[in-house]
PDB file of N, CA, C and O in Angstrom:
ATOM      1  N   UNK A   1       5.116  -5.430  12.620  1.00  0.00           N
ATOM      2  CA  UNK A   1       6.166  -4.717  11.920  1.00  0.00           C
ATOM      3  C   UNK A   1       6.823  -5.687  10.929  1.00  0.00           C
ATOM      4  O   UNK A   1       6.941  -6.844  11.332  1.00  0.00           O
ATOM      5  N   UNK A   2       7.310  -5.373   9.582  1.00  0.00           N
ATOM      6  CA  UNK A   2       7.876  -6.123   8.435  1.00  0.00           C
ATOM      7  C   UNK A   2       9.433  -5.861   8.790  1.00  0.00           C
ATOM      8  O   UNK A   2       9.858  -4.768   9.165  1.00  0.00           O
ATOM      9  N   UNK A   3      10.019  -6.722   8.661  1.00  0.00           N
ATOM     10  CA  UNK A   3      11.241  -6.355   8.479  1.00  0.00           C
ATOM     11  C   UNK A   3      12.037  -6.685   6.966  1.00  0.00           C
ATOM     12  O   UNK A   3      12.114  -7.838   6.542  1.00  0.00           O
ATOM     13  N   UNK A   4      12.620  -5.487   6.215  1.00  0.00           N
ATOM     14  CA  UNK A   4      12.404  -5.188   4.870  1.00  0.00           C
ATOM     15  C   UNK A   4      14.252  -5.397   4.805  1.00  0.00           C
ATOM     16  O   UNK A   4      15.020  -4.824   5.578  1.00  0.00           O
ATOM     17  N   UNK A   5      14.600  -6.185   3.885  1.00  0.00           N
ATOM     18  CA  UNK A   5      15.911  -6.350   3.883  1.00  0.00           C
ATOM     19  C   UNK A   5      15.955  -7.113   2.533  1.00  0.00           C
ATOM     20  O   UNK A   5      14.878  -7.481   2.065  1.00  0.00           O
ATOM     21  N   UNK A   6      17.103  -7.384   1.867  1.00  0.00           N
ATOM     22  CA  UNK A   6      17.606  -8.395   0.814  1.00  0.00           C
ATOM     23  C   UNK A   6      17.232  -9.594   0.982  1.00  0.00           C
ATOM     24  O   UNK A   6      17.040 -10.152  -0.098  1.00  0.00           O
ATOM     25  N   UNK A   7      16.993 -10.411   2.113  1.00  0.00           N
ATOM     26  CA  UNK A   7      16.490 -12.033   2.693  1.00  0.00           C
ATOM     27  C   UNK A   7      15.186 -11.801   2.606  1.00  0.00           C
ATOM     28  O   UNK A   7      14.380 -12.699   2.848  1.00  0.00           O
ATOM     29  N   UNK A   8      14.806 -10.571   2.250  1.00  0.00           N
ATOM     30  CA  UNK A   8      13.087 -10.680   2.573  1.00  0.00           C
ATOM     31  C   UNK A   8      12.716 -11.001   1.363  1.00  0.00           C
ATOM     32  O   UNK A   8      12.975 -10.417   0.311  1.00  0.00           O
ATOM     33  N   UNK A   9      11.605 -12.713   1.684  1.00  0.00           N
ATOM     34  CA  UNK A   9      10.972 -13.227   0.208  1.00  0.00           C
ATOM     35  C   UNK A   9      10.290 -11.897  -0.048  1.00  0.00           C
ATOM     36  O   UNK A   9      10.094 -10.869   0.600  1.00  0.00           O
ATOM     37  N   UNK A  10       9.876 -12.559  -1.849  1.00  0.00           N
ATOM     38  CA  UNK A  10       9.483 -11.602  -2.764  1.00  0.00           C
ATOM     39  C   UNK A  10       7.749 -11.467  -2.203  1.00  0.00           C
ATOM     40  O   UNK A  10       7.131 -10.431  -2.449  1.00  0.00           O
ATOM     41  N   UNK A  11       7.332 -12.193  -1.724  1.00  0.00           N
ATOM     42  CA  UNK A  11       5.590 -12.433  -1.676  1.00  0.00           C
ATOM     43  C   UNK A  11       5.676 -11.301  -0.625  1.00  0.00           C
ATOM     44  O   UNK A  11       5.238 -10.205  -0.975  1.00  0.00           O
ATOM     45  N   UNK A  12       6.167 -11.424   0.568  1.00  0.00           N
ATOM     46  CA  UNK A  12       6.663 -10.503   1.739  1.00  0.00           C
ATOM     47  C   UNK A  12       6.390  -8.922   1.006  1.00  0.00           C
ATOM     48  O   UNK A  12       5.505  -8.134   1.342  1.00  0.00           O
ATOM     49  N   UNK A  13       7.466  -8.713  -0.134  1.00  0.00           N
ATOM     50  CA  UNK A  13       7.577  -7.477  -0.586  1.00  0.00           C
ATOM     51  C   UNK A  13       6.661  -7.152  -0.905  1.00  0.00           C
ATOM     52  O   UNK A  13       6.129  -6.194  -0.344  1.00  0.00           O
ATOM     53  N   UNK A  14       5.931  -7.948  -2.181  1.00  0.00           N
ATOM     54  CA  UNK A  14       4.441  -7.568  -2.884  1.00  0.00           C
ATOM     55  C   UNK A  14       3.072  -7.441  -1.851  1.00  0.00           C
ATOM     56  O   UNK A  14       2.003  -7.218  -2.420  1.00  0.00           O
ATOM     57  N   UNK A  15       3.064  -7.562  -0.505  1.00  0.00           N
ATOM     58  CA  UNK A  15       2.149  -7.475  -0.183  1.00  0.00           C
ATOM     59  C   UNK A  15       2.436  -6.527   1.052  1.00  0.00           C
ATOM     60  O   UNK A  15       1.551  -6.392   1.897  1.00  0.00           O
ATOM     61  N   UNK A  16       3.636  -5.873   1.184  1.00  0.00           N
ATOM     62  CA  UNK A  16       3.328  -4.522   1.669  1.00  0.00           C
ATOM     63  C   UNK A  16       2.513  -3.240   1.063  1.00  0.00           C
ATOM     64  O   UNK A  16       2.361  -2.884  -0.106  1.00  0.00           O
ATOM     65  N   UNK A  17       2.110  -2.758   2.119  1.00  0.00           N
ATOM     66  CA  UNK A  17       1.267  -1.638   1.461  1.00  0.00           C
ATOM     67  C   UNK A  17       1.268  -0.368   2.281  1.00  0.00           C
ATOM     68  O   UNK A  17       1.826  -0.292   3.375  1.00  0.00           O
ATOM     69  N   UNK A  18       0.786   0.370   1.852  1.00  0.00           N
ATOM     70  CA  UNK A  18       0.552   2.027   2.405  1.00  0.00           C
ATOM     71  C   UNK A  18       0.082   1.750   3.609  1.00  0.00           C
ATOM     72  O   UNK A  18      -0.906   1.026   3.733  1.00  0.00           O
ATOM     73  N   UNK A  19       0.913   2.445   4.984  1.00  0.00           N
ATOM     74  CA  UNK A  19       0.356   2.338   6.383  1.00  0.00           C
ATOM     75  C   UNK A  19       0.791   1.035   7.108  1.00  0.00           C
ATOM     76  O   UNK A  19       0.293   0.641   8.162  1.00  0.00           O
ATOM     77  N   UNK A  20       1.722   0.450   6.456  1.00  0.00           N
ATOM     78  CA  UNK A  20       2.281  -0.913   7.279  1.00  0.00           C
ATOM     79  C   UNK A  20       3.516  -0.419   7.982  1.00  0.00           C
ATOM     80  O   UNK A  20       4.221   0.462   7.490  1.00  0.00           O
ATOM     81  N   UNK A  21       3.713  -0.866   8.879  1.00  0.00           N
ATOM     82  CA  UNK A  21       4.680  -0.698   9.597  1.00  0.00           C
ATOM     83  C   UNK A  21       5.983  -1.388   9.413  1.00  0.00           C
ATOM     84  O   UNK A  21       5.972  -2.617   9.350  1.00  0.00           O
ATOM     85  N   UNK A  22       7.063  -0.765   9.322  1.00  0.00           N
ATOM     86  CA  UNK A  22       8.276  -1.316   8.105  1.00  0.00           C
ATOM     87  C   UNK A  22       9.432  -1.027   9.229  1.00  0.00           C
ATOM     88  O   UNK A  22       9.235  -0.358  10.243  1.00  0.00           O
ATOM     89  N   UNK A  23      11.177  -1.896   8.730  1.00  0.00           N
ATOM     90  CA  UNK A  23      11.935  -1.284   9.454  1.00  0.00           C
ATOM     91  C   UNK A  23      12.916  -1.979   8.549  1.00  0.00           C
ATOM     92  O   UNK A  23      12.540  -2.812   7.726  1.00  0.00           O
ATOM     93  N   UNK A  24      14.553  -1.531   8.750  1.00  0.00           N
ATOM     94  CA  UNK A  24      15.090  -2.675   7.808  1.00  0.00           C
ATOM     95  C   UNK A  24      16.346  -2.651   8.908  1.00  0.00           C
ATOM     96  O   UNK A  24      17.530  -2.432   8.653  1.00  0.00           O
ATOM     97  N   UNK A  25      15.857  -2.886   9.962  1.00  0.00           N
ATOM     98  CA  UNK A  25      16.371  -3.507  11.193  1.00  0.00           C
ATOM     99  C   UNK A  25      17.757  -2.660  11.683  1.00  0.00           C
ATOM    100  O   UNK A  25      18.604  -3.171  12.416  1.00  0.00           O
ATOM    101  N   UNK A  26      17.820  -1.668  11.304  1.00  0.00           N
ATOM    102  CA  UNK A  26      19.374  -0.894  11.587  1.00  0.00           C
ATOM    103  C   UNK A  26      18.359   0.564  12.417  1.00  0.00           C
ATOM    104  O   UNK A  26      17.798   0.659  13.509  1.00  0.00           O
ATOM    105  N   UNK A  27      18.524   1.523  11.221  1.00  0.00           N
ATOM    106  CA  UNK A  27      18.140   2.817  11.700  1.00  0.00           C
ATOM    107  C   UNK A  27      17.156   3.419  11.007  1.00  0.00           C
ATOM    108  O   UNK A  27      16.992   4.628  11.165  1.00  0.00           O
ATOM    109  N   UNK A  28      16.343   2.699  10.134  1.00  0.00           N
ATOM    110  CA  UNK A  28      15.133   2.843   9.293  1.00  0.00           C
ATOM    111  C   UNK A  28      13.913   2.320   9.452  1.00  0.00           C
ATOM    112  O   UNK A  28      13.437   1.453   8.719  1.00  0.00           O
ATOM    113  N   UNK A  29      13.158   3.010  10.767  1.00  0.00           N
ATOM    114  CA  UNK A  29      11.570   2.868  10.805  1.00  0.00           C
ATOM    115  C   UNK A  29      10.585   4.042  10.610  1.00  0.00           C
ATOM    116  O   UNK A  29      10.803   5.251  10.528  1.00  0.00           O
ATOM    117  N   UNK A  30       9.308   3.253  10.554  1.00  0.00           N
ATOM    118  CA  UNK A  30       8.528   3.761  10.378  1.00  0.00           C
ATOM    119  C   UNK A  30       7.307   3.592   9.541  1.00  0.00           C
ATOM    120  O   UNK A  30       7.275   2.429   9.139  1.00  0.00           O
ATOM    121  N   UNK A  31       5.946   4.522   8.976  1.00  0.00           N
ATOM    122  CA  UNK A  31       4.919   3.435   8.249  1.00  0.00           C
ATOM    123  C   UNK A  31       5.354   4.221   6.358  1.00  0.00           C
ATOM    124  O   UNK A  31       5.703   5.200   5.698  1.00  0.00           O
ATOM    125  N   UNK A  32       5.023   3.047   6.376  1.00  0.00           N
ATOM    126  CA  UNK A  32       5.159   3.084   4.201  1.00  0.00           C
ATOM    127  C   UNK A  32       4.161   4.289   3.850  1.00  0.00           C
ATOM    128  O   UNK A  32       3.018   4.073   4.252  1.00  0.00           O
ATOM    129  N   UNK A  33       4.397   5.878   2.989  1.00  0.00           N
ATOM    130  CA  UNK A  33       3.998   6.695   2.687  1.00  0.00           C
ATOM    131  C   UNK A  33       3.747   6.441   1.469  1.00  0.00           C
ATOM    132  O   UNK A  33       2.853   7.126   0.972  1.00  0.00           O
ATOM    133  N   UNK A  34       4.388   5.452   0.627  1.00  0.00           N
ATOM    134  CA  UNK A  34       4.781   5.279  -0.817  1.00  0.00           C
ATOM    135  C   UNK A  34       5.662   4.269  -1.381  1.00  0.00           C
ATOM    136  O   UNK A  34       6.850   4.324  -1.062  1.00  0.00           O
ATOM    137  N   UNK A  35       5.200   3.207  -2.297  1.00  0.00           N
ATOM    138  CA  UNK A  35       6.257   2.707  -2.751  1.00  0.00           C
ATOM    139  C   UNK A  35       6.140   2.667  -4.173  1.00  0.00           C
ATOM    140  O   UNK A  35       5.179   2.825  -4.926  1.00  0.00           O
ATOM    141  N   UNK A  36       7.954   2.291  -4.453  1.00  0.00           N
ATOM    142  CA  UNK A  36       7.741   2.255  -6.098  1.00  0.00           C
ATOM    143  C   UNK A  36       8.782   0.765  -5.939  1.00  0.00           C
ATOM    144  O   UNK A  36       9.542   0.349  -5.065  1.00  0.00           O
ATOM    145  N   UNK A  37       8.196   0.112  -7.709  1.00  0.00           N
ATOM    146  CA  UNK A  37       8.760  -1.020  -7.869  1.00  0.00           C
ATOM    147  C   UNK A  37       9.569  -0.257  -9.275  1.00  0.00           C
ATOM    148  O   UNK A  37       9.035   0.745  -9.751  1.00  0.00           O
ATOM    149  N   UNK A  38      10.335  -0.571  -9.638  1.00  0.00           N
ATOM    150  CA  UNK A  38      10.964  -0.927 -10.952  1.00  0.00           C
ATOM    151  C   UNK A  38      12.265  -1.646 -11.131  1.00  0.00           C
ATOM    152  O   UNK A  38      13.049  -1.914 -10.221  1.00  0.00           O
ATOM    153  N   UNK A  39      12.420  -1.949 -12.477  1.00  0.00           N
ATOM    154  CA  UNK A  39      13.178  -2.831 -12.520  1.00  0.00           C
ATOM    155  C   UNK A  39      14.167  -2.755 -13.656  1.00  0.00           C
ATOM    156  O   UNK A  39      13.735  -2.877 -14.802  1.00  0.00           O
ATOM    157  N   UNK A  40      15.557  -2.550 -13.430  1.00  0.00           N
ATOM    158  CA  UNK A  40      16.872  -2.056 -14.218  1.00  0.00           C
ATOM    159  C   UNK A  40      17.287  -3.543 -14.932  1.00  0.00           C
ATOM    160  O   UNK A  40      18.512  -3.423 -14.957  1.00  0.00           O
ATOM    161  N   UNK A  41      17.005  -4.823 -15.506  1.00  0.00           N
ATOM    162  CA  UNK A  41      17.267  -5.555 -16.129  1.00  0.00           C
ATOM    163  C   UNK A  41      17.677  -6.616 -15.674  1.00  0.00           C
ATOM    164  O   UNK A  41      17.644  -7.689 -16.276  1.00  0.00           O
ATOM    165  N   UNK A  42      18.199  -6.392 -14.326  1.00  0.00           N
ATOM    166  CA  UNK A  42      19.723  -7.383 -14.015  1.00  0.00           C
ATOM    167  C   UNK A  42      18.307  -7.397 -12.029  1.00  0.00           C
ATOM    168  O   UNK A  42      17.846  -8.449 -11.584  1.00  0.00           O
ATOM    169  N   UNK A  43      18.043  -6.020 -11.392  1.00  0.00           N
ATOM    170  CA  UNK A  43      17.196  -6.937 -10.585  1.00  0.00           C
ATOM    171  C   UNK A  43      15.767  -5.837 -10.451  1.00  0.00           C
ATOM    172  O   UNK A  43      15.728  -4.656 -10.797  1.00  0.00           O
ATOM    173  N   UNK A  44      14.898  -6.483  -9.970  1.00  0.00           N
ATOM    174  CA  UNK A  44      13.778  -5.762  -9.387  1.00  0.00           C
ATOM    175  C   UNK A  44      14.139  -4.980  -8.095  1.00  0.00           C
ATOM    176  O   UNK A  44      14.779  -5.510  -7.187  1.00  0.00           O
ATOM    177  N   UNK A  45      13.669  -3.605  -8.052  1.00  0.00           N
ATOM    178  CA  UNK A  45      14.242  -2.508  -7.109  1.00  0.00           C
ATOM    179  C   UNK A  45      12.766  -2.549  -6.613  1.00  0.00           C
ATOM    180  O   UNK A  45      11.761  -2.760  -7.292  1.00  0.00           O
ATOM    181  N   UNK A  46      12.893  -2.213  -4.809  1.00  0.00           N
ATOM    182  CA  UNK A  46      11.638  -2.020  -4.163  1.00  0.00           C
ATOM    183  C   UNK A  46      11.948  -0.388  -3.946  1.00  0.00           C
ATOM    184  O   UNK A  46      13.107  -0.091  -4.233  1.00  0.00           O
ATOM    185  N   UNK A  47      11.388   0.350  -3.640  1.00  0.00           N
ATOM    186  CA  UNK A  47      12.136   1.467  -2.522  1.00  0.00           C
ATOM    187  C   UNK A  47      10.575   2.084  -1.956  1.00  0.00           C
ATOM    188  O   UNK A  47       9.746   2.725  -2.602  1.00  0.00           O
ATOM    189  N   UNK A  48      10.527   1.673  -0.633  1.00  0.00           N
ATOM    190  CA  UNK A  48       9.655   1.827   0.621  1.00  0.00           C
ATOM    191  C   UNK A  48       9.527   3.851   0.866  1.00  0.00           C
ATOM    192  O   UNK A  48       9.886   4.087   2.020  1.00  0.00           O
ATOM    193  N   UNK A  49       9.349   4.467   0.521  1.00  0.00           N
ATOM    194  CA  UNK A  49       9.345   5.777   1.195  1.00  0.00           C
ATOM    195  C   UNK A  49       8.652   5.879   2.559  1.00  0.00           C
ATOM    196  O   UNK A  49       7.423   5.935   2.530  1.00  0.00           O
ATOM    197  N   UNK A  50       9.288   5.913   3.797  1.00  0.00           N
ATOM    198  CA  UNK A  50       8.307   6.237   4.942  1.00  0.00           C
ATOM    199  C   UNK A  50       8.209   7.500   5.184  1.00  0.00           C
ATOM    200  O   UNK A  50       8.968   8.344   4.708  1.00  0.00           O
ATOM    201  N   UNK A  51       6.898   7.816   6.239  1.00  0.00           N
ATOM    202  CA  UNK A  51       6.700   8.862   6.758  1.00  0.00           C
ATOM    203  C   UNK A  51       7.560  10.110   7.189  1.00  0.00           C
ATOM    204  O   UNK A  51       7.432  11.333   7.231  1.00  0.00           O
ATOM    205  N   UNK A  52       8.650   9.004   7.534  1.00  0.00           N
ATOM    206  CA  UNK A  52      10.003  10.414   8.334  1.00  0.00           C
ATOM    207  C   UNK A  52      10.742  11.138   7.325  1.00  0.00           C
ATOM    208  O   UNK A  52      11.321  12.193   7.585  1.00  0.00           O
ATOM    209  N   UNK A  53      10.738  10.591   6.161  1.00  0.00           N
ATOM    210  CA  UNK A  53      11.241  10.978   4.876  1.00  0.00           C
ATOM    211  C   UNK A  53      12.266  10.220   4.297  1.00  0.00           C
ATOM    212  O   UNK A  53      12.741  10.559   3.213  1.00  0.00           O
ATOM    213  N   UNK A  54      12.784   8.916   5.093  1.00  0.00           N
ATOM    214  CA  UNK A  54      13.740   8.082   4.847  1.00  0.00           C
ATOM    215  C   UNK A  54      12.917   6.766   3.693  1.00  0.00           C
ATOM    216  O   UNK A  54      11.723   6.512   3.533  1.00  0.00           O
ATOM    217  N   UNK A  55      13.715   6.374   3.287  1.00  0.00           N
ATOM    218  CA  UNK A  55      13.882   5.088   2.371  1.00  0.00           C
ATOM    219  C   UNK A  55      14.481   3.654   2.493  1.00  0.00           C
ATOM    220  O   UNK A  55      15.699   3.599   2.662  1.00  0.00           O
ATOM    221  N   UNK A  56      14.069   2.967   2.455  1.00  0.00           N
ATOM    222  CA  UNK A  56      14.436   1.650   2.491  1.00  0.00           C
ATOM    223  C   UNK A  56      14.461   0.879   1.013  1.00  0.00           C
ATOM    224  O   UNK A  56      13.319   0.645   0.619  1.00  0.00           O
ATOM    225  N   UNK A  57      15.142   0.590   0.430  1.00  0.00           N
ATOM    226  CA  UNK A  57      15.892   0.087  -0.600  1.00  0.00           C
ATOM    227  C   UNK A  57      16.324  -1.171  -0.480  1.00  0.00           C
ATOM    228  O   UNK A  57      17.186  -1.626   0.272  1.00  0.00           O
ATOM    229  N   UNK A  58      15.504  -1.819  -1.466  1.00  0.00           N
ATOM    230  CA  UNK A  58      15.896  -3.598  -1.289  1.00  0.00           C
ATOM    231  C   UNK A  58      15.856  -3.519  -2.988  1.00  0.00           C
ATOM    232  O   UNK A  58      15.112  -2.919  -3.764  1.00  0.00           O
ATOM    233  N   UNK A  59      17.407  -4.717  -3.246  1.00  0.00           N
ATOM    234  CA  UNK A  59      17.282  -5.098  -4.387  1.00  0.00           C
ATOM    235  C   UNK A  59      16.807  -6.826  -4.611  1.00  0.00           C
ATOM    236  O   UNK A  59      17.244  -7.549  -3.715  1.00  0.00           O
ATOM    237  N   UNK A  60      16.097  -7.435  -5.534  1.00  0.00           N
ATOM    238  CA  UNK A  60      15.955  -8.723  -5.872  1.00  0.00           C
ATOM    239  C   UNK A  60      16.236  -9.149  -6.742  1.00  0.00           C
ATOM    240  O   UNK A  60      16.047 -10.351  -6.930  1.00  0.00           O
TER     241      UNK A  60
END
């Protein structure tokens, strides 16, 4: 299991993938359905979509 948070290095992030098992250690588990990267100027946005329909949101 990854644990997906703001402390989590960037290499960590880039090499999650579809079907990994994710959590961001509170009340958000489950496996990665989808992710998107983009990036608003100021930081790079991850956002994890899992299976249950929840999101995990890390900024860098």
């Amino acid at each position: 299991m990854i644990r997906l948070n703001n402390d989590t290095p960037n290499d960590i992030l880039q090499d999650v993938k579809i079907g990994d098992m994710v959590t961001d250690t509170f009340s958000k588990t489950g496996l990665v359905e989808n992710i998107e990267i983009s990036d608003d100027g100021l930081y790079r946005v991850y956002e994890f979509h899992l299976v249950t329909g929840r999101t995990i949101t890390v900024k860098k």
